[in-house]
N, C-alpha and C positions, 0 to 999 in steps of 0.2 A: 380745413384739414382736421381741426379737433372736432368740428360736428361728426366728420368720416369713423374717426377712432371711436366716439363716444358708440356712434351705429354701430360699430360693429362689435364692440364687447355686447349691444344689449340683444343681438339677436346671432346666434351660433351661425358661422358660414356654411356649414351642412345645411343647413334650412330654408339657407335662400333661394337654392333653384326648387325646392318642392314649394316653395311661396311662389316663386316666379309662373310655376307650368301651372298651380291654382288660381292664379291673375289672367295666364294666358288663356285657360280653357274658360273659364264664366265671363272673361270680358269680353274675350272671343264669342263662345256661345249665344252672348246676349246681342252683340252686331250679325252673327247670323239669325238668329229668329226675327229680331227685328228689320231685317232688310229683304226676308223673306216674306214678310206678314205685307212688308207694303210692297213685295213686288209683284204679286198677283192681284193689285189692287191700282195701279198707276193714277188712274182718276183720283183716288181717293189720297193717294201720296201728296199730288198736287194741291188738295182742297186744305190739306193739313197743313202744308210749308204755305198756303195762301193766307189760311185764318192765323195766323201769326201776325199781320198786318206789316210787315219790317221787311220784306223787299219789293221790289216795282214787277207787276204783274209778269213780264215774262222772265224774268229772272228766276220766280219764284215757281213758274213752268220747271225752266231748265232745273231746277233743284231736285223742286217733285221728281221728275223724271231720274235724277242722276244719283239720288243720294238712296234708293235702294240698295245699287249695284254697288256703290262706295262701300256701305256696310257690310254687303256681302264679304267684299273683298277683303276688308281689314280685318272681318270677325276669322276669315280662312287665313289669313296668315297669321292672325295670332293662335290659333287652333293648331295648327301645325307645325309653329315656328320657324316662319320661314319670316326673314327680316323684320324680325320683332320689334327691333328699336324703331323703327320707319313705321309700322301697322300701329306701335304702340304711342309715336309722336302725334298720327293725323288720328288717331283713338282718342287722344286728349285733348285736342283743337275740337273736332268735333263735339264732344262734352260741353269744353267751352261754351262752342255756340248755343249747346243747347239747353244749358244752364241759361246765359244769359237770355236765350229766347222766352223760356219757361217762366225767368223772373217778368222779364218785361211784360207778357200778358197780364201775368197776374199784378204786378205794380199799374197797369193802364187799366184795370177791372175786367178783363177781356175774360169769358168764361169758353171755354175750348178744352177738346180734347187735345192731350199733347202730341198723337198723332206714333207714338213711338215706335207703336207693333200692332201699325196701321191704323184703319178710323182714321178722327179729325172732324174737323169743326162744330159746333156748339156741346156744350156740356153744362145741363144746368149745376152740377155737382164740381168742378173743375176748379173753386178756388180752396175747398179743401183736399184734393189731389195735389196740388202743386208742392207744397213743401216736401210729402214724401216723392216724387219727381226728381225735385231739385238734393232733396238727401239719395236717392238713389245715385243720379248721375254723378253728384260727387264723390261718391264712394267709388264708382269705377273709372270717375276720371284720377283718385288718386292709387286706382290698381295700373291705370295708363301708366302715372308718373313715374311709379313704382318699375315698372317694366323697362322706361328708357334708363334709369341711371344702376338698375343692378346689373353684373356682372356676368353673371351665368342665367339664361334664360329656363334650366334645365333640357330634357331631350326634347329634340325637334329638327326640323331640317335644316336650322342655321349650325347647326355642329355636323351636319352630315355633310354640306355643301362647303363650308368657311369652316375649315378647321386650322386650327394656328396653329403652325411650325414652330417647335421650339428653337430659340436662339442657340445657333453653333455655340460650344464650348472653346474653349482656349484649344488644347490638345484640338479639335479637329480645325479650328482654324488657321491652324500651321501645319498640318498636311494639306 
């Protein structure tokens, strides 16, 4: 609870939702380019989630294949703001994985492209990419995190759809 209070003296509650819809639209943005880039590319999705070496070959299919549409999906609801906290929890599982994917090539010497906005596999240049990779990803997986615990998302379609009723008052609760 004093981490709560310390937050919010150090950054004015006016600012949060124009923080929030700046998180929404570039973390958004970046899972739509990027799931667009490999999804006219399916082949090459596949070759990317392949050369990573970390899952059993048809798995690693079913990924290729699935984790275009996923991005798509999450980049357009955080775009929109339509169930931001839910686009913005699997926005930062996804990070996750792909933090730790990105470390583990490079800690196993594996040189690859990382596949993100399409391409994939071999890159003689790839183990100096990886760190900025890995600082990219975690800057937007902590605009994710940022997204599930603030309050107001700012405008988007979770306030047009879910909007909260204010709680009855005394006086109307005894009419």
């Amino acid at each position: 609870m004093l981490r709560t209070a310390a937050y919010r003296k150090t950054v004015p509650r006016s600012l949060l939702p124009a923080l929030a819809v700046l998180a929404r639209l570039v973390t958004g943005g970046v899972w739509i380019w990027a799931g667009a880039a490999k999804l006219t590319d399916p082949y090459g999705a596949v070759l990317a989630v392949r050369a990573y070496q970390l899952l059993p070959a048809g798995l690693a299919t079913t990924v290729g294949h699935l984790l275009p549409t996923l991005e798509i999906v999450v980049g357009a609801a955080l775009v929109l703001g339509l169930l931001t906290r839910g686009a913005a929890v699997v926005s930062g599982l996804l990070f996750v994985a792909f933090i730790i994917g990105i470390s583990s090539a490079w800690a196993r010497g594996l040189q690859i492209d990382c596949g993100c906005f399409g391409g994939g596999g071999f890159d003689p240049h790839a183990a100096s990419k990886y760190p900025w990779e890995i600082a990219r990803d975690t800057a937007l997986l902590l605009a994710s995190v940022f997204l599930v615990f603030v309050r107001d998302t700012g405008p988007g379609l979770d306030r047009l759809l879910f909007r909260r009723t204010p709680a009855p008052t005394v006086n109307e609760e005894l009419t």
